[in-house]
N, C-alpha and C positions, 0 to 999 in steps of 0.2 A: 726476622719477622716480616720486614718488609719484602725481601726475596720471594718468602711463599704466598703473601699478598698480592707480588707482581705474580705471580705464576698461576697463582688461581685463577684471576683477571683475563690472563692471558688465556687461559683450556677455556673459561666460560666463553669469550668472545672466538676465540675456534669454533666453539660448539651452535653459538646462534648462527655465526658463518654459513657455515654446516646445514643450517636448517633454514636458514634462507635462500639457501640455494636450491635445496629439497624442493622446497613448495614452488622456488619458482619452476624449475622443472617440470613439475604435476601439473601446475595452472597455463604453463607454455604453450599446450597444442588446444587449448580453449579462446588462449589468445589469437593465435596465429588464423583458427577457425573465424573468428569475428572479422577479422580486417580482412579474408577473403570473402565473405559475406557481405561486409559494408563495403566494397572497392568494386562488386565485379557487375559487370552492367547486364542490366535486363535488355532483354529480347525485342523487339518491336513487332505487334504481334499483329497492327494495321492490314489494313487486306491494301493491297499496291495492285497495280493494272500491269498486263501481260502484252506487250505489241504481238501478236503472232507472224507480223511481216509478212512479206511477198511471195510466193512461191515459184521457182521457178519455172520455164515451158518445160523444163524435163520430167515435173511431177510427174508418175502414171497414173494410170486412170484410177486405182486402187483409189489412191493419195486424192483424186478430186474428189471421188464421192467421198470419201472420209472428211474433206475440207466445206464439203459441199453443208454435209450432217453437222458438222461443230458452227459454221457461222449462222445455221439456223436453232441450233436447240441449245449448244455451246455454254456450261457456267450455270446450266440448271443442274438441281439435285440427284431427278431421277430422267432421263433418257429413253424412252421405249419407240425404238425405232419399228419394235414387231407387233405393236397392239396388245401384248398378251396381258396386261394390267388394267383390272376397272378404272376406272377416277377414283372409286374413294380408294382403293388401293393406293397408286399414285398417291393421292393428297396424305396417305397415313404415311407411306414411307418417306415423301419429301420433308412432312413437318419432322420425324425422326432425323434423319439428316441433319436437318437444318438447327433445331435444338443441338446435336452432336456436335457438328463445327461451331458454335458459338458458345457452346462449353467449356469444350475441351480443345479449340484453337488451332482444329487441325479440319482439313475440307473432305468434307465424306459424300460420296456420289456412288450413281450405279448408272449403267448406260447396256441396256437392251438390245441387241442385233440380230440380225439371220444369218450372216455370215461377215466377215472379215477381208473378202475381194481376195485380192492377192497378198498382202500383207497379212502377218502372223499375228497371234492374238494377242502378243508382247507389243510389236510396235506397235499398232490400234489403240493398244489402251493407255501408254505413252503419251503416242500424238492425239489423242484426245485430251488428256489430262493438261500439257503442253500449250496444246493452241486452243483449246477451250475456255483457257482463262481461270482453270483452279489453279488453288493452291493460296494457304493463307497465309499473310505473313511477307515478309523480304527474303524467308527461305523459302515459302511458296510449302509449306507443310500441308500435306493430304493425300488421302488413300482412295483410288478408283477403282471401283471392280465393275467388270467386264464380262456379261453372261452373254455368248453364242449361242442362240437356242437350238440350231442347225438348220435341218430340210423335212421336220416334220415326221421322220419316218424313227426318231432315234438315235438317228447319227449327227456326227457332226458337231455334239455339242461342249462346248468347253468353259472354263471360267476361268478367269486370268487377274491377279491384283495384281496394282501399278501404285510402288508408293513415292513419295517424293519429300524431300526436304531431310535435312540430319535428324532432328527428333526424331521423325515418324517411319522412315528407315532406319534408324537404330533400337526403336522400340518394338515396331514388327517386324522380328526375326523370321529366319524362314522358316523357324517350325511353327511361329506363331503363324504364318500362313497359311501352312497346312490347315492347323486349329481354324482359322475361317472360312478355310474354303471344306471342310468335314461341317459346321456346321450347315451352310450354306445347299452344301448337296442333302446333306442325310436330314436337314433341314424338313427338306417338301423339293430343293427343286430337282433331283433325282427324277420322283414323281412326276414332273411338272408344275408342281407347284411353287409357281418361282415368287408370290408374296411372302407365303411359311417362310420362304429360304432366305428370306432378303431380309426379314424380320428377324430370324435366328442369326443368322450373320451379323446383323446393329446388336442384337445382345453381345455376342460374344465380344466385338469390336471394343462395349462398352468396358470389357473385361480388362483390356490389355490398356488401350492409351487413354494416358491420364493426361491435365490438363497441366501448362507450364508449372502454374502455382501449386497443382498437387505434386507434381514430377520434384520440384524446388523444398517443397514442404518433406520430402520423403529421404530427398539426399540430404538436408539440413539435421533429418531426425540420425540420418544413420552416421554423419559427419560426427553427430555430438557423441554419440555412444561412442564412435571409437576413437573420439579423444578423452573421454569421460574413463573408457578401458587405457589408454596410454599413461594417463596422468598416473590411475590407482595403480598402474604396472611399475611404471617409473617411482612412484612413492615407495612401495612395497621393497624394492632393492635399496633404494635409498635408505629407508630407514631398517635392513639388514645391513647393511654397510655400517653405518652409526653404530646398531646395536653391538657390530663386534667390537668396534674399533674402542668403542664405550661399554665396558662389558657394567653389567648392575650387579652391586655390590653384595654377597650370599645368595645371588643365584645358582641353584642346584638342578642336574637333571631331574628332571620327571619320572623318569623309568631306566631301572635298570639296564644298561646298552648290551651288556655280557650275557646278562639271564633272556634278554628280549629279543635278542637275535640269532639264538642257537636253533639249527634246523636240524629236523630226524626224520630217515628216510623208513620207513619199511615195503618191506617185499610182500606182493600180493598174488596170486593165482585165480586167474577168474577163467571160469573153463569156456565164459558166454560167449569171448574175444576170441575173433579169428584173425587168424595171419592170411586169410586171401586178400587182394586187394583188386577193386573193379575200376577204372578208370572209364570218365562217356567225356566224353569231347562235345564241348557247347560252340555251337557257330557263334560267329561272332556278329553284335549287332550291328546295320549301318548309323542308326540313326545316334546321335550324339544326345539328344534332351535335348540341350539348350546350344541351338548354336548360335552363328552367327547370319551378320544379313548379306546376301549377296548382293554386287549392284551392277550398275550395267548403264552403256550411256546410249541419249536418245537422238532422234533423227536431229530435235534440237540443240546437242547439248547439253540439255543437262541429266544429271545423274541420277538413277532412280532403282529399288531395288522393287521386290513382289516374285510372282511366281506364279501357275496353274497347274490347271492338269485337264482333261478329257472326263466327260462324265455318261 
């Protein structure tokens, strides 16, 4: 009597064993989710000053008027070295801007030219961004686009984004590029209409980057699901594993295994069906959807990805 006393004792306290090990399992990647959440340090998201230092006699002349244009307009929002923008233009697109980087903590400009001297429309918009003094933050997060308006006649003209800091080249990809430089032209500034376009561009802008807290709020939501998915995975096996090893007691199948898995084929004729067969060969696409960002380093240093095109 006693023997089957110990023994019963004994299978029950296997079996809480058992089930305490279960749940800790399930509850594990909820845990481990918090203490990387309550451990990992926030961002510092301060706006810090840029030395742009000396330059030296070997500059070319490109490089002075370009140096010439940033120590005078330099760290403002909108840029119009061409005239082509009213003032209340101007003042609607800089207050957009300006609301933009203070929301979502990333520095949004646009800077106006005729042309680009000797330098390409990649370094330009770089060393603008660079020794202008954008860029918020201690990574210095922010996006500059770069409209060429050309020579008047048509030609010549181009737009080029220049982004900077890990967020904000990691969030605009290069296809997201594309997406604002297609708004941007098909916008108005195609047309000439380069407020439409610079205004369609801040919308779509507003599409893609989010602000740290929303970025953090989004990976936190999607962290939880899929330990919320691991736990319920991990229980589920867990507790088939018990179920066998513990089988309950007058459990019967449900259905018939013999009657419910017999298969029967018959043969059919259908005159509709042809034996030709037509083969077409699809090109294949370049574009991937979703890629990656490319990046590229600047006259200064540092690291920056974006992209243009001619329009």
């Amino acid at each position: 009597m006693v023997t089957m006393a110990t023994s019963a004792c004994s299978k029950k306290y296997a079996y809480r064993k058992r089930l305490i090990t279960t749940l800790f399992c399930c509850f594990l990647p909820l845990i481990l989710l918090y203490a990387e959440t309550s451990t990992s340090d926030e961002a510092d998201w301060s706006e810090t000053e840029w030395d742009a230092g000396d330059m030296s006699d070997e500059t070319s002349t490109a490089a002075d008027e370009l140096f010439a244009v940033i120590n005078q307009y330099g760290g403002n929002p909108v840029v119009d070295m061409v005239g082509i923008l009213t003032l209340s233009e101007q003042q609607e697109i800089t207050a957009r801007f300006t609301e933009f980087s203070e929301s979502l903590k990333t520095d949004a400009s646009v800077v106006l030219v005729p042309d680009t001297g000797d330098l390409t429309a990649e370094a330009y918009a770089d060393d603008f961004f660079d020794y202008g003094g954008y860029g918020y933050g201690e990574d210095r997060d922010g996006i500059l686009l770069l409209i060429v308006t050309g020579y008047g006649d048509g030609s010549g003209r181009e737009a080029h984004i220049s982004t900077s800091g890990k967020r904000t080249i990691n969030t605009v990809t290069d296809s997201r590029i594309d997406d604002l430089l297609d708004a941007l032209i098909d916008g108005g500034a195609a047309d000439g209409n380069y407020a439409a376009g610079i205004n369609a561009y801040i919308d779509k802008l507003h599409t893609i980057i989010q602000s740290p807290e929303q970025a953090a709020a989004a990976k936190l939501k999607s962290s939880l699901l899929f330990a919320l998915g691991t736990g319920v995975f991990v229980f589920l096996i867990s507790f088939l594993i018990l179920l066998k090893r513990y089988k309950i007691a007058g459990a019967k199948p449900y259905y018939d295994r013999a009657k419910q898995t017999q298969v029967r084929f018959a043969s059919t004729n259908d005159p509709l069906i042809s034996t030709d067969t037509i083969s077409t060969v699809r090109p294949k696409s370049n574009s991937s959807g979703s890629s990656g960002s490319s990046t590229h380093t600047s006259s200064s240093g540092r690291s920056h990805g974006g992209g243009g095109r001619s329009f």
